[in-house]
Wavefront OBJ file of the C-alpha trace (Angstrom):
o trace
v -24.373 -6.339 5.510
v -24.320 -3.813 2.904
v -20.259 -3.460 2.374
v -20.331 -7.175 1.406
v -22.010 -6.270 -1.954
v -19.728 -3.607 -2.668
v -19.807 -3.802 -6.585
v -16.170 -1.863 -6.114
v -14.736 -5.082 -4.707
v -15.742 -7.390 -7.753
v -18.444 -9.561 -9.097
v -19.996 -12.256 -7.189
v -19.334 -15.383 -9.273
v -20.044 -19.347 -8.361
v -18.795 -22.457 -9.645
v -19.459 -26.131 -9.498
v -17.083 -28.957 -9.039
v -17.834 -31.834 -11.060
v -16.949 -34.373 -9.053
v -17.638 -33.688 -5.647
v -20.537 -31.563 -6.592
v -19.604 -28.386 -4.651
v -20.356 -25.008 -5.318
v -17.637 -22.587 -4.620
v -18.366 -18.762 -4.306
v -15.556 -16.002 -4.859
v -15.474 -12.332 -5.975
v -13.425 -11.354 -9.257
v -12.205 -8.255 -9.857
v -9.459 -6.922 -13.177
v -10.558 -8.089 -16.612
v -10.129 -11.776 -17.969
v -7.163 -12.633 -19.357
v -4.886 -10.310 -17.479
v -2.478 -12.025 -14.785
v -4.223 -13.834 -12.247
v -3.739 -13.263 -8.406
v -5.392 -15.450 -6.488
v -6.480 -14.819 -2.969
v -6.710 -17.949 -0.155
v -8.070 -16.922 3.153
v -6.968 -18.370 6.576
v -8.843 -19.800 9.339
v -11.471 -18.496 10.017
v -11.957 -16.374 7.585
v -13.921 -15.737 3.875
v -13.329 -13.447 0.508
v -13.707 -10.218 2.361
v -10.241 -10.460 4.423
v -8.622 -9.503 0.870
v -11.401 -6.379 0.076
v -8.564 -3.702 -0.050
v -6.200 -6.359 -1.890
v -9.127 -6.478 -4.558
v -9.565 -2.536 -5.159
v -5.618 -2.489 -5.260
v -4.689 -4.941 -7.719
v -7.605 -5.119 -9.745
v -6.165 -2.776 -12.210
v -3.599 -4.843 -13.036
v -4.235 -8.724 -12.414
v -7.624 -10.458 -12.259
v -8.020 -10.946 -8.659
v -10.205 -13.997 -7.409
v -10.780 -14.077 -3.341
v -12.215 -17.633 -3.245
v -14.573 -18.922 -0.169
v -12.744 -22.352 0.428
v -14.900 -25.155 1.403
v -16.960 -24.718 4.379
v -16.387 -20.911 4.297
v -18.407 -18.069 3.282
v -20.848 -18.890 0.247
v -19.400 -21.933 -0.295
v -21.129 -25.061 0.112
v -20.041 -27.540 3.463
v -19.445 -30.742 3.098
v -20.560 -32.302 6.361
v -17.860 -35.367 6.658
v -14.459 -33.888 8.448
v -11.873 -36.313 5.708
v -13.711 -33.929 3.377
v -11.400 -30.777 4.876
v -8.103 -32.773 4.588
v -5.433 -30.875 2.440
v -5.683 -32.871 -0.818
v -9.297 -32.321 -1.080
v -8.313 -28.550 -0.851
v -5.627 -28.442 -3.206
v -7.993 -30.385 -5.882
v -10.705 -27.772 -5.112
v -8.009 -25.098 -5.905
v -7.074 -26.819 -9.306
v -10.269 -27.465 -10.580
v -11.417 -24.001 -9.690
v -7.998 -22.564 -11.630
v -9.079 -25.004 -14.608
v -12.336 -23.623 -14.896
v -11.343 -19.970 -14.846
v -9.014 -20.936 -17.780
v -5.764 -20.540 -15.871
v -4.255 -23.689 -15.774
v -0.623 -22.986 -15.768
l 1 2 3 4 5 6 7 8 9 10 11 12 13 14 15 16 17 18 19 20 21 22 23 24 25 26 27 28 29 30 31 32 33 34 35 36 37 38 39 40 41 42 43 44 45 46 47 48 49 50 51 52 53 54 55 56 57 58 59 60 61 62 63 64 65 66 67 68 69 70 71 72 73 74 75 76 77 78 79 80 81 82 83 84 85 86 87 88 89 90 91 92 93 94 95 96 97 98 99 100 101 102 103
């Protein structure tokens, strides 16, 4: 659908992880190097669930709605151990590493 490439709710963006080889997608909105909010969506959900939280807060943070594994754009792994909560929480740092916030 149309409204889910809304250039108003952020740029499309994709990044690999190393290790397990996964491509994450999420949608950035606010400028680099302002305050980041980052944006986790439930079961079963993907990066549009935060659309109006993007529009709001971009003018103040950078807002990133990441697709978690499995989810949205993101890539699947196909093995369930690969949806237990460390893998998640790895995916999360790597993906704050890469966008340069690692504090």
């Amino acid at each position: 659908p149309a409204c889910l490439s809304d250039p108003s709710l952020g740029t499309h963006c994709y990044v690999r992880i190393k290790d397990s080889g996964l491509r994450f997608h999420y949608v950035a909105a606010g400028e680099r190097g302002k305050p980041l909010m980052l944006l986790l969506h439930g079961f079963p959900e993907f990066w549009y669930s935060w659309r109006y939280q993007l529009r709001e807060f971009k003018s103040e943070y950078r807002v990133v709605a990441l697709d978690l594994r499995g989810y949205g754009e993101t890539d699947a792994p196909i093995h369930r151990q690969n949806y237990k909560l460390d893998c998640l929480i790895t995916d999360i740092k790597v993906i704050l590493d890469s966008l340069g916030y690692s504090k």
